[in-house]
Every structure is written in C-alpha cells, then in structure tokens.
Backbone as a printed PyTorch tensor [residue, N CA C, xyz], in Angstrom:
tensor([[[  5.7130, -10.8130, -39.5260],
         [  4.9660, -11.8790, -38.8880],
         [  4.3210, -12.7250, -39.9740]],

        [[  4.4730, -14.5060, -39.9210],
         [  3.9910, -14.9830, -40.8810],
         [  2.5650, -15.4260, -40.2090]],

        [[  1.6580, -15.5480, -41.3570],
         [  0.8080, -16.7030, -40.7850],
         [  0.8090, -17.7260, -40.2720]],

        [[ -0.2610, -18.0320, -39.3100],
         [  0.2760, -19.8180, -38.9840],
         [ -0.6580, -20.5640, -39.7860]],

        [[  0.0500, -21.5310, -39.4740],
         [ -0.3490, -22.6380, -40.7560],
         [ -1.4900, -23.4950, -40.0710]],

        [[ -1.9160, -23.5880, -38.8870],
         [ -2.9400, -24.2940, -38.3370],
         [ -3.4150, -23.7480, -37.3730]],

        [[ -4.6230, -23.8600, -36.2930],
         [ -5.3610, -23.2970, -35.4410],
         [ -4.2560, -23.3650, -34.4020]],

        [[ -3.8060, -24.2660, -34.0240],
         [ -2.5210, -25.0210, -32.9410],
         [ -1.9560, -23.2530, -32.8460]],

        [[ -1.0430, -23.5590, -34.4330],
         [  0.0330, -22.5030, -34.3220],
         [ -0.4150, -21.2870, -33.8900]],

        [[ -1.4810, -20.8560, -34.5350],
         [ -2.4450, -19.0670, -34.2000],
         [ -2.5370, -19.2800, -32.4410]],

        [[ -2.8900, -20.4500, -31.7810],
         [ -3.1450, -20.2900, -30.1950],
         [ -1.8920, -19.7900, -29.6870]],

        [[ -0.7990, -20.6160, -30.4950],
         [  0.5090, -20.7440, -29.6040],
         [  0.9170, -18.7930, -30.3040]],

        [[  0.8660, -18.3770, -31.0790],
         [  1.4550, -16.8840, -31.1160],
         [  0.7010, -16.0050, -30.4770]],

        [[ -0.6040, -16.0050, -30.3810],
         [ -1.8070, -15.1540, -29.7330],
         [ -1.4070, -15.4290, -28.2380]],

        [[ -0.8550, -16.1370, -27.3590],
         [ -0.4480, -16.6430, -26.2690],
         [  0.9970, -15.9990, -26.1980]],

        [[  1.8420, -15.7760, -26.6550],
         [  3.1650, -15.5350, -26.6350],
         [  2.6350, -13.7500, -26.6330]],

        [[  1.8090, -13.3840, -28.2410],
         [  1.3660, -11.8380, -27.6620],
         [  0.9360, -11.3430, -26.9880]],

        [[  0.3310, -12.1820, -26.1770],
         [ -0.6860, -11.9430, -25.3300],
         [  0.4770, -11.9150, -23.4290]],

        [[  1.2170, -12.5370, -23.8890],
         [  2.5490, -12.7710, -22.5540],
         [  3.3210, -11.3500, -22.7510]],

        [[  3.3260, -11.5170, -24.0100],
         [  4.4030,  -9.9880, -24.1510],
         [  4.3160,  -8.6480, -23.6270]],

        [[  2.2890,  -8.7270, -24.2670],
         [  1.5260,  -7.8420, -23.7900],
         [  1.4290,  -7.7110, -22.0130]],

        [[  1.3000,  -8.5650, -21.2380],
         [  1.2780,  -8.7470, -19.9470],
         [  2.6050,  -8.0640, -19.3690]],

        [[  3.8130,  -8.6000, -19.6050],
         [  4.9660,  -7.9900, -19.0350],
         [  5.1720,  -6.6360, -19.6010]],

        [[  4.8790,  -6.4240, -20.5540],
         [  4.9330,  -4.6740, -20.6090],
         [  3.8410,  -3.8170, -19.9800]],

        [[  2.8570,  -4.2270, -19.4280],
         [  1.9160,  -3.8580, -18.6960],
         [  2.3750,  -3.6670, -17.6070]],

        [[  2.7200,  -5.3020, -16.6520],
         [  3.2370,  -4.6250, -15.3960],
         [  4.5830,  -4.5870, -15.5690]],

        [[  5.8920,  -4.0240, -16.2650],
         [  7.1220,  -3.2140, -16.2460],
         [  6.1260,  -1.5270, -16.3260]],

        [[  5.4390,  -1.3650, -16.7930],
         [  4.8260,   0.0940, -17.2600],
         [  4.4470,   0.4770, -15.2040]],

        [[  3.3620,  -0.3960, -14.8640],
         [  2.6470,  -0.3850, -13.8060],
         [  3.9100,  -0.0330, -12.6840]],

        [[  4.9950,  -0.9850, -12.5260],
         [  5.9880,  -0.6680, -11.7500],
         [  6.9400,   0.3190, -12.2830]],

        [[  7.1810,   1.0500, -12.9290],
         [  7.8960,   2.2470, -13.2730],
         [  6.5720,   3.4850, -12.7070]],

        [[  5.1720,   3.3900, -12.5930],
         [  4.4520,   4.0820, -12.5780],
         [  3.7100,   4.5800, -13.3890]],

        [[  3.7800,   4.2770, -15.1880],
         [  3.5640,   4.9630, -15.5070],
         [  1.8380,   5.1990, -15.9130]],

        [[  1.6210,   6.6030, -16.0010],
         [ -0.3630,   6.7670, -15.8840],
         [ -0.6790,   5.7950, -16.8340]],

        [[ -0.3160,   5.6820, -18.3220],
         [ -1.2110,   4.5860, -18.9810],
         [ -1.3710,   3.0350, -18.5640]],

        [[ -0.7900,   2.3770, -17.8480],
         [ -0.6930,   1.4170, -16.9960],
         [ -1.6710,   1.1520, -16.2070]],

        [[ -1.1480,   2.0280, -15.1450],
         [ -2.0640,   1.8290, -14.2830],
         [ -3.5100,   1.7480, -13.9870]],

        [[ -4.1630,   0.5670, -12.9980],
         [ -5.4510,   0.8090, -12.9210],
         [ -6.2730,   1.8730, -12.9840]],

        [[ -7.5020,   2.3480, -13.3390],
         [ -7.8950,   3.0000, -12.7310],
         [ -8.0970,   3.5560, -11.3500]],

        [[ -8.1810,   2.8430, -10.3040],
         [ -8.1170,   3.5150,  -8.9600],
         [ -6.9540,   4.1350,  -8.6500]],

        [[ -5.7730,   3.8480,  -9.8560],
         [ -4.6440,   4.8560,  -9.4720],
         [ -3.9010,   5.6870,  -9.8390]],

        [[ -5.1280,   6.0200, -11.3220],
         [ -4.6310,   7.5840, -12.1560],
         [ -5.4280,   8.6000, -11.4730]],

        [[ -4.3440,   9.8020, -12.0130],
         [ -5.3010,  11.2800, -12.0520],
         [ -3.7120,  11.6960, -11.2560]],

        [[ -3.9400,  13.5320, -11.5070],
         [ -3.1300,  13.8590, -10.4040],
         [ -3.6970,  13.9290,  -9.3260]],

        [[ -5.1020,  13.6800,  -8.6770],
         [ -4.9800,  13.6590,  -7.5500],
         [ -4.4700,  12.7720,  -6.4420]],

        [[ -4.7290,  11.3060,  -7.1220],
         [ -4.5060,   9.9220,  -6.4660],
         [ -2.1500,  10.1780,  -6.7240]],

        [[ -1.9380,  10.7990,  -7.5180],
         [ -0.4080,  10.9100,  -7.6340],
         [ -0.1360,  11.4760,  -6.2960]],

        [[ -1.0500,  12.4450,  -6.4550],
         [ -0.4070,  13.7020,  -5.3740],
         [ -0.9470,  12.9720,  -3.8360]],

        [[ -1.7220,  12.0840,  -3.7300],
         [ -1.7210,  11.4260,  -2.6220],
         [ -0.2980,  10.6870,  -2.6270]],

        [[ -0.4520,   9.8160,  -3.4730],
         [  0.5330,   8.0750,  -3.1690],
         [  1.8400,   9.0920,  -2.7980]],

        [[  2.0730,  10.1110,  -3.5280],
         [  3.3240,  11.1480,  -3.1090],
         [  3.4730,  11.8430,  -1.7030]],

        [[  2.5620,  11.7460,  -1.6850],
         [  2.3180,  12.8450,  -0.1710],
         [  2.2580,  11.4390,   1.0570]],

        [[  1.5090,  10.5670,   0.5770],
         [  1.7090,   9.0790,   2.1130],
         [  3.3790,   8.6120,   2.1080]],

        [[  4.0500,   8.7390,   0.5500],
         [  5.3960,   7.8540,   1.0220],
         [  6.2800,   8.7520,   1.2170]],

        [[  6.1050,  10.3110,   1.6530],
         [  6.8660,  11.0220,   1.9530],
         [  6.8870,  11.3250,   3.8710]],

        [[  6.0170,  11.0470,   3.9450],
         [  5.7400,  10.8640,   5.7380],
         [  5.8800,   9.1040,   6.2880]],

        [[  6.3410,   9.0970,   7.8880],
         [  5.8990,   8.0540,   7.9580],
         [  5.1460,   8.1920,   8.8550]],

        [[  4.3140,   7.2930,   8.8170],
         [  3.1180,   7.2360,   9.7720],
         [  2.8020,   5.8800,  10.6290]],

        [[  2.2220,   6.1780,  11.7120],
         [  1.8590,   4.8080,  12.5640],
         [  1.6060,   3.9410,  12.2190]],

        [[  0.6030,   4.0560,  11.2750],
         [ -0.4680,   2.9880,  10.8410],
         [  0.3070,   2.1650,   9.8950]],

        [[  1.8430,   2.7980,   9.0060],
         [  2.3350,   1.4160,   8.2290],
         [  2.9370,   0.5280,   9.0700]],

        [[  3.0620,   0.6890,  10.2410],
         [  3.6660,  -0.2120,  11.5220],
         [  2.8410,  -1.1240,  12.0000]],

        [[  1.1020,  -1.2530,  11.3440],
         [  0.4930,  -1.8550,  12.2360],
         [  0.6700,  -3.5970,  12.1860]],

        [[  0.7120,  -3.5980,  10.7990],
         [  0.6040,  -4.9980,  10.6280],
         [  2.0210,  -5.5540,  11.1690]],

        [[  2.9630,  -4.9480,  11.0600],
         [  4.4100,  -6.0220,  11.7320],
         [  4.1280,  -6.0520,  13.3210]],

        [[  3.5880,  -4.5890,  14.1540],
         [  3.3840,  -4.9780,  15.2810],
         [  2.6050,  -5.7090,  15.4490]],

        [[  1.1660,  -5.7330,  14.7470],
         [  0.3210,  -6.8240,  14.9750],
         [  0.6970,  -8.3820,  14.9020]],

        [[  1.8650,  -8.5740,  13.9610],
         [  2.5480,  -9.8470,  13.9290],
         [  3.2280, -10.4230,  15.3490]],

        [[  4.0130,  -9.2410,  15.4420],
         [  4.9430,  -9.5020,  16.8110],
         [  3.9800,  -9.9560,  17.7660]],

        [[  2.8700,  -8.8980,  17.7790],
         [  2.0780,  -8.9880,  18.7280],
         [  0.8650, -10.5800,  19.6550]],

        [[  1.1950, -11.0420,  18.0260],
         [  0.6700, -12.1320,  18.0420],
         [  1.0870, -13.2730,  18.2880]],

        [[  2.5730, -13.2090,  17.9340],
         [  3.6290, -14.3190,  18.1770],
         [  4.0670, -14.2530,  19.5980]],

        [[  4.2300, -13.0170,  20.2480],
         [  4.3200, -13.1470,  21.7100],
         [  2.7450, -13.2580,  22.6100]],

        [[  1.9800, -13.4200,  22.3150],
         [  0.8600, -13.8450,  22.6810],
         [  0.3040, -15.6880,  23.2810]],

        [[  1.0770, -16.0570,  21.9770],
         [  1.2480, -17.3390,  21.2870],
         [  1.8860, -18.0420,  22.3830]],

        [[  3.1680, -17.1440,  22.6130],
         [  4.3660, -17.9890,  23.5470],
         [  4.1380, -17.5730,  24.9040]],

        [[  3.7400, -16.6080,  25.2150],
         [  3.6790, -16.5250,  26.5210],
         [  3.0840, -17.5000,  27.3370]],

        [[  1.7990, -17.9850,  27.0680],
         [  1.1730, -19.1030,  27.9340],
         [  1.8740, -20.0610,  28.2990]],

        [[  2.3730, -20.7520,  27.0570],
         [  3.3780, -21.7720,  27.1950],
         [  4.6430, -21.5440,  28.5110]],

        [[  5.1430, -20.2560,  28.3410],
         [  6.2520, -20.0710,  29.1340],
         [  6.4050, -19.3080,  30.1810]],

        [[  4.6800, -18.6900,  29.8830],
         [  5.4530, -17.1870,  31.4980],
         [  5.1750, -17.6710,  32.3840]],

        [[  4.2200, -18.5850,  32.9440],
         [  3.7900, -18.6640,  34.4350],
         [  2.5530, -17.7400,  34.8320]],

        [[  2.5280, -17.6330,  35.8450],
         [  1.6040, -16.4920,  35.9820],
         [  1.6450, -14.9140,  35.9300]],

        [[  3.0130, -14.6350,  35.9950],
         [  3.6190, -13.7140,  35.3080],
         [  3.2350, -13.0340,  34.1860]],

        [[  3.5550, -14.3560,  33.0780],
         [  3.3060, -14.2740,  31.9940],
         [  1.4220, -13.8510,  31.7760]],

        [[  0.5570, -14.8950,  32.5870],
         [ -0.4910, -14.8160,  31.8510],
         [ -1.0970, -13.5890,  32.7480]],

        [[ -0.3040, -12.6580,  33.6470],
         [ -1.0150, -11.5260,  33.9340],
         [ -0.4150, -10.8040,  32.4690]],

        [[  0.8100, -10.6160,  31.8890],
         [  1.3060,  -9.5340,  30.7980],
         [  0.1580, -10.3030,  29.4570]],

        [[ -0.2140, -11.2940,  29.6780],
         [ -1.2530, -11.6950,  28.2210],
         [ -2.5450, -10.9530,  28.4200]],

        [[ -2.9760, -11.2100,  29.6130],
         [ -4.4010, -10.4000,  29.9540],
         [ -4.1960,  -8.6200,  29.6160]],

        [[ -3.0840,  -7.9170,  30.3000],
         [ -2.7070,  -6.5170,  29.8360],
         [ -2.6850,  -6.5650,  28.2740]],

        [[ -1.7940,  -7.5200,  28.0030],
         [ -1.8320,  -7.3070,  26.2140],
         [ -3.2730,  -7.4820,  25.5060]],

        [[ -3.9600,  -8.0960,  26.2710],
         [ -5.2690,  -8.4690,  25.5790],
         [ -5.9100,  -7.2710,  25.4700]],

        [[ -6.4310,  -6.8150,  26.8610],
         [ -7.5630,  -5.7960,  27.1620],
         [ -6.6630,  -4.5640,  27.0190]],

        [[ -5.9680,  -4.2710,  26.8200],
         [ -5.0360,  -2.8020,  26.7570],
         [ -4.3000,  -2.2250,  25.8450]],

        [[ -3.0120,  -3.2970,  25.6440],
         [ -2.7870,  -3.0570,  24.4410],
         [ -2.9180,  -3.3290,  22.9610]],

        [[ -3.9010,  -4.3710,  22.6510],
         [ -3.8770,  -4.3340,  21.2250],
         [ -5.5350,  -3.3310,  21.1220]],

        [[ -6.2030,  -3.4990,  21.7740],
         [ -7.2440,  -1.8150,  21.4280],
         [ -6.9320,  -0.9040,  21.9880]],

        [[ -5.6370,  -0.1940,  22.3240],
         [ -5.0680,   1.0160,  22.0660],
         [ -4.1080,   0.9550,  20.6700]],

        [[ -3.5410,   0.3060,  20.4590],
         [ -2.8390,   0.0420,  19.1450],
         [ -4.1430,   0.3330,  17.8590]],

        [[ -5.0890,  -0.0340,  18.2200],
         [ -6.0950,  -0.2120,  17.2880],
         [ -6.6390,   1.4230,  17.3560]],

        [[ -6.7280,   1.7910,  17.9730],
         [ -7.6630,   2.9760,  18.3310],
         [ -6.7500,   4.3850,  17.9050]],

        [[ -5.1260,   3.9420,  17.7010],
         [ -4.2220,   4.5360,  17.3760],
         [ -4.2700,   4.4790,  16.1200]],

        [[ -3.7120,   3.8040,  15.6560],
         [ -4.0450,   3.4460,  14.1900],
         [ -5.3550,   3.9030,  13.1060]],

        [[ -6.5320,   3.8550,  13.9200],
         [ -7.9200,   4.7220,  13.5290],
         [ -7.5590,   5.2300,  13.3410]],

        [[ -7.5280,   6.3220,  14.6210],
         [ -6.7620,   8.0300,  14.5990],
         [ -5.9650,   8.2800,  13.7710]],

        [[ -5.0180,   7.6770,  13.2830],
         [ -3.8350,   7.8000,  12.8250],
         [ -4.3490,   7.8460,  11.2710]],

        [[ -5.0400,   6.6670,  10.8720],
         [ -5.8400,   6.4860,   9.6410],
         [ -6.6540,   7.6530,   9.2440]],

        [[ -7.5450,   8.1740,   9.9810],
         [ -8.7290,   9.1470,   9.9610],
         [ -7.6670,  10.4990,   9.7210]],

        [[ -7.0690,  10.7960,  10.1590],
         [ -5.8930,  11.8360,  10.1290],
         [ -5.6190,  12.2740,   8.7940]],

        [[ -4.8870,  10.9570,   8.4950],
         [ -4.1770,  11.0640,   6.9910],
         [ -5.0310,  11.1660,   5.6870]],

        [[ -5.9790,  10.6150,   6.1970],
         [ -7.0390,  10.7870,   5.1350],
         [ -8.1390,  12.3340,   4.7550]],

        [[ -8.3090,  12.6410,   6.0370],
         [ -8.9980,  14.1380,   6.2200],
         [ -7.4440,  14.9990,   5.4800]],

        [[ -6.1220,  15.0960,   5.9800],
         [ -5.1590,  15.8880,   5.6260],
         [ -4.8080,  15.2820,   4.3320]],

        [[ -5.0180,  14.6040,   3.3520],
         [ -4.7460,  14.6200,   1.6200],
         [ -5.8340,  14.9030,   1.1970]],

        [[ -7.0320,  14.9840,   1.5100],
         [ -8.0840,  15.5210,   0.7830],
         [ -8.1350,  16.9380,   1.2200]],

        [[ -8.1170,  17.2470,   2.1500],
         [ -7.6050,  18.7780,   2.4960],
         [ -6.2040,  19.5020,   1.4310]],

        [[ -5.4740,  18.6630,   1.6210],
         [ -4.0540,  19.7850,   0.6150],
         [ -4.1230,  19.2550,  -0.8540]],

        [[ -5.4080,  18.3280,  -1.3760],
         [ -5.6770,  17.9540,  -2.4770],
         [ -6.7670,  18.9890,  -2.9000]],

        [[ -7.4570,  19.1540,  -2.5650],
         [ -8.1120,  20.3160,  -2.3760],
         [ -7.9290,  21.4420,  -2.8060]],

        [[ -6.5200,  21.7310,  -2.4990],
         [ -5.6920,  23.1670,  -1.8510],
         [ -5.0490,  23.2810,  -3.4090]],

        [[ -4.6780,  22.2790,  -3.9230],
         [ -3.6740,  21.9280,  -4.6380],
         [ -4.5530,  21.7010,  -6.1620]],

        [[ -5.1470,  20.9210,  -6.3470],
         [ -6.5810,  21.2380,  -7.7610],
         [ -8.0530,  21.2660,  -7.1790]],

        [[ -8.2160,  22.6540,  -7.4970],
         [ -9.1530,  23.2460,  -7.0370],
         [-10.1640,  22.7980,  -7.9110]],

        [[-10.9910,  22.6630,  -8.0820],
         [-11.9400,  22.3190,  -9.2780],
         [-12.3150,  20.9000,  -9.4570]],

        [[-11.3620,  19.8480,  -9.2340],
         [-11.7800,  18.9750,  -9.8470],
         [-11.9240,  17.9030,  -9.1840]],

        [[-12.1770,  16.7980,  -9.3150],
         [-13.1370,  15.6210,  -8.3180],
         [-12.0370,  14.5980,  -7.7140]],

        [[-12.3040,  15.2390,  -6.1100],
         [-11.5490,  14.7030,  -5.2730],
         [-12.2600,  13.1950,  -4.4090]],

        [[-12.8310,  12.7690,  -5.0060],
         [-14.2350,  11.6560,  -4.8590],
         [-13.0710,  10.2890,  -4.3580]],

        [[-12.7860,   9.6750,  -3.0910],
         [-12.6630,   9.2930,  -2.4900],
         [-10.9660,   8.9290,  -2.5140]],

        [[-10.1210,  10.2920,  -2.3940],
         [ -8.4270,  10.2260,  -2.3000],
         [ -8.0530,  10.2240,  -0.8920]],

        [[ -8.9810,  10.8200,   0.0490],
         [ -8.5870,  10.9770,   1.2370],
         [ -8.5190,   9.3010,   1.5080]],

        [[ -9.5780,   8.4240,   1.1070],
         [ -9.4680,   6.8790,   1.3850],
         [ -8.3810,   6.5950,   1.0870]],

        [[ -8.2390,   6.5120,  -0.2830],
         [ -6.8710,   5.9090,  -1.0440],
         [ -5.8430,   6.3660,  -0.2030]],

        [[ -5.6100,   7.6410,  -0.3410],
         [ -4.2260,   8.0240,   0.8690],
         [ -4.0720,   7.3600,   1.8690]],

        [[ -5.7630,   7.1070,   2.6990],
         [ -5.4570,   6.4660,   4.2060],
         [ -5.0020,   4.8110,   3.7880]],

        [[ -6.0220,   4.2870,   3.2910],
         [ -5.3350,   2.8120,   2.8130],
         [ -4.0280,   2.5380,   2.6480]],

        [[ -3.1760,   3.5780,   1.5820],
         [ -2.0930,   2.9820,   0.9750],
         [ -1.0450,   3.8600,   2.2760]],

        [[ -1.4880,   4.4270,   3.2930],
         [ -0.7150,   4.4460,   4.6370],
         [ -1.0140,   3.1080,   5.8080]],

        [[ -1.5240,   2.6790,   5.4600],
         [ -1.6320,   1.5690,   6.4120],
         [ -0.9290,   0.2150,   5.8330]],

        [[ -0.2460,   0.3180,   4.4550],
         [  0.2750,  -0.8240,   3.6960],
         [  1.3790,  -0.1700,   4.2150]],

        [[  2.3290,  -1.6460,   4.4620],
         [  3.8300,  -2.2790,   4.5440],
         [  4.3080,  -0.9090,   2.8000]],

        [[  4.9990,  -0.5570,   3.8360],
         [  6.3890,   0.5380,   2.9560],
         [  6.3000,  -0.3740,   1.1330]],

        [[  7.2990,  -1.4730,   1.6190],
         [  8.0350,  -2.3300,   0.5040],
         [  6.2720,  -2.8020,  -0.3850]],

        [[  5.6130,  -2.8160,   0.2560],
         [  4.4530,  -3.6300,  -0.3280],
         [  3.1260,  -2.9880,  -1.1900]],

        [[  3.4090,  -1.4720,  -1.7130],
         [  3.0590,  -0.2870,  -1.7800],
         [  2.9830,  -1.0310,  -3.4910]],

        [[  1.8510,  -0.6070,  -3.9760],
         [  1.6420,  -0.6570,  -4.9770],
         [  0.5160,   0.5650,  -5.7510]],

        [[  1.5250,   1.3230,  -6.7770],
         [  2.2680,   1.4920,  -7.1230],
         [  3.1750,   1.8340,  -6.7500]],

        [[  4.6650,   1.2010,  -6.9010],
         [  5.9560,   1.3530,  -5.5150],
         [  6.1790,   3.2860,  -5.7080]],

        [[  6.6720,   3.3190,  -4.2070],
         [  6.8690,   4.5990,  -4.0210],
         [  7.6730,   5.1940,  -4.9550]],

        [[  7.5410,   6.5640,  -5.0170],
         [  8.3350,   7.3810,  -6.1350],
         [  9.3550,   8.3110,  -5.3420]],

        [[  9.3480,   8.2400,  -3.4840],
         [  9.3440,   9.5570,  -3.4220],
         [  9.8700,   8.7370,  -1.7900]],

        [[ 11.3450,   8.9000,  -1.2960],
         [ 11.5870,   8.2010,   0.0200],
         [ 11.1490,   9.0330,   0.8000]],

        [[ 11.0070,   8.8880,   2.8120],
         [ 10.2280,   9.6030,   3.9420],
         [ 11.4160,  11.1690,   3.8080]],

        [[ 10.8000,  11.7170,   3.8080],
         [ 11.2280,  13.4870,   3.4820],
         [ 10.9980,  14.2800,   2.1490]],

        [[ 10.4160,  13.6220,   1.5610],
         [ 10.6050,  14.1620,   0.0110],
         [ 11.3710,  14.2130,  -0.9090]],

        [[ 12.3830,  12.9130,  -0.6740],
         [ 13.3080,  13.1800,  -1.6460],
         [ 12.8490,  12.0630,  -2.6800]],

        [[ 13.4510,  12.0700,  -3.8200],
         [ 13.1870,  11.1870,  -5.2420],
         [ 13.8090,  10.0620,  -4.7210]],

        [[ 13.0380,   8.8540,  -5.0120],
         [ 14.0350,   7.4610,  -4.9560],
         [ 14.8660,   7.1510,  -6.3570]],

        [[ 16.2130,   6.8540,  -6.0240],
         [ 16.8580,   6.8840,  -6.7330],
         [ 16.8580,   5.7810,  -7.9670]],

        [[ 17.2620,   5.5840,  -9.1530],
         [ 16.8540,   4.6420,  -9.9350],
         [ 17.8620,   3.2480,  -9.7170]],

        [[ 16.6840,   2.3590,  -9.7060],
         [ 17.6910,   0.9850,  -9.4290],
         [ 18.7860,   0.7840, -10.4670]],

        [[ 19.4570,   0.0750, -10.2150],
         [ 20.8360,   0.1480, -10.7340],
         [ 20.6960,  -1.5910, -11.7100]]])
C-alpha cells in the first residue's frame, strides 16, 4: 500500500477500506458466523434458540401474510359484496382477526416459555437473560426474512449450501 499523495486521495482509500470492511462483515453475518454477528445474536444460547425456531413451524410465522390477505380482502369486500359481503366484513372484524391475534399470543408465549425451558436443560449455568424473547420474536418473522438466515430447514435437517 502506497501513501497518498493528498488529503483527497487518503479519503478516497479509507472509503474503499472502509467498503471492503463492510462487505466482509455482512458476507461473515450471512454465513452466520459468531464474530460477525451483533451482539443480540451471539452465545450458544441465542444459537440454540435461532436453531430450535427454524426447525419447527409455527403459527405465528404465518401471521403477517395472513394479516396481509386479511387486509386486502377487507379492502375489497365493501366495494363488491353487497350485504353479504358487509355481514362476512363485520365477522372478519369482530371474530376473526382477534382470534388470529389471540392465537398468535398463545402461540408466541408458547415458544418462548419452551426455548428458555430446553435452554435451560441444555446450559445449565449460564445466563439465559432474555432467549425465550429472542426465540419468540424470530418465530413470528417471515421464514425467508430471518436474520441471521436459518441454518437448519422445518425437521432438523442442515440447509444445504447454495450452489
């Protein structure tokens, strides 16, 4: 590496290291690996969660696409059902989207009590200080949208390496 010859040039290489530095950060972050990653998502305990949510599937990563659907047929019905329609909007209102919701709790509260439970089970000793959250959170995120991406497809098997 030479020196640069003016302040200009030192911005423009400190900027290029500084880019280099960035993409090997997140290539590290998306392979998984612990030095990478944030803090909220080292340790083996937070592993042995993100491992244990993308090996099940659960309700709650369904909520947000149903909540989409849910919303888009909401949207259209007035326009088109008649009265038909705006009796199935009133049911959808008062019925089904706070049972969907109340499901999803449950569903949330679940997953979170059961990884701090077999985290528990699994390192005994050491500080399990808020994984049952993390587990429940990163079960309520979209599959594909999982950050740090899953390691591990629904059954326990290894995801295979991209090609």
């Amino acid at each position: 590496m030479t020196a640069p010859a003016n302040r200009k040039e030192a911005y423009k290489q400190a900027r290029e290291r500084e880019a280099a530095e960035r993409v090997r950060r997140r290539e590290g972050m998306q392979r998984g690996d612990e030095r990478y990653l944030p803090a909220r998502d080292r340790g083996p305990a937070r592993k042995f969660a993100r491992d244990w949510v993308d090996s099940r599937r659960t309700i709650s990563q369904y909520f947000l696409p149903v909540s989409l659907v849910l919303l888009v047929i909401l949207w259209t019905i007035p326009m088109f059902g008649g009265q038909a329609g705006m009796a199935l909007y009133s049911y959808a209102i008062t019925i089904l989207w706070p049972l969907m919701i109340v499901i999803v709790v449950g569903s949330t509260i679940w997953v979170g009590l059961k990884v701090k439970k077999e985290a528990a089970q699994k390192f005994p000793g050491e500080s399990l200080k808020g994984v049952g959250y993390y587990g429940a959170m990163r079960a309520m995120q979209i599959r594909r949208l999982r950050f740090p991406p899953p390691t591990v497809l629904p059954g326990g098997k290894p995801v295979p390496p991209k090609q």
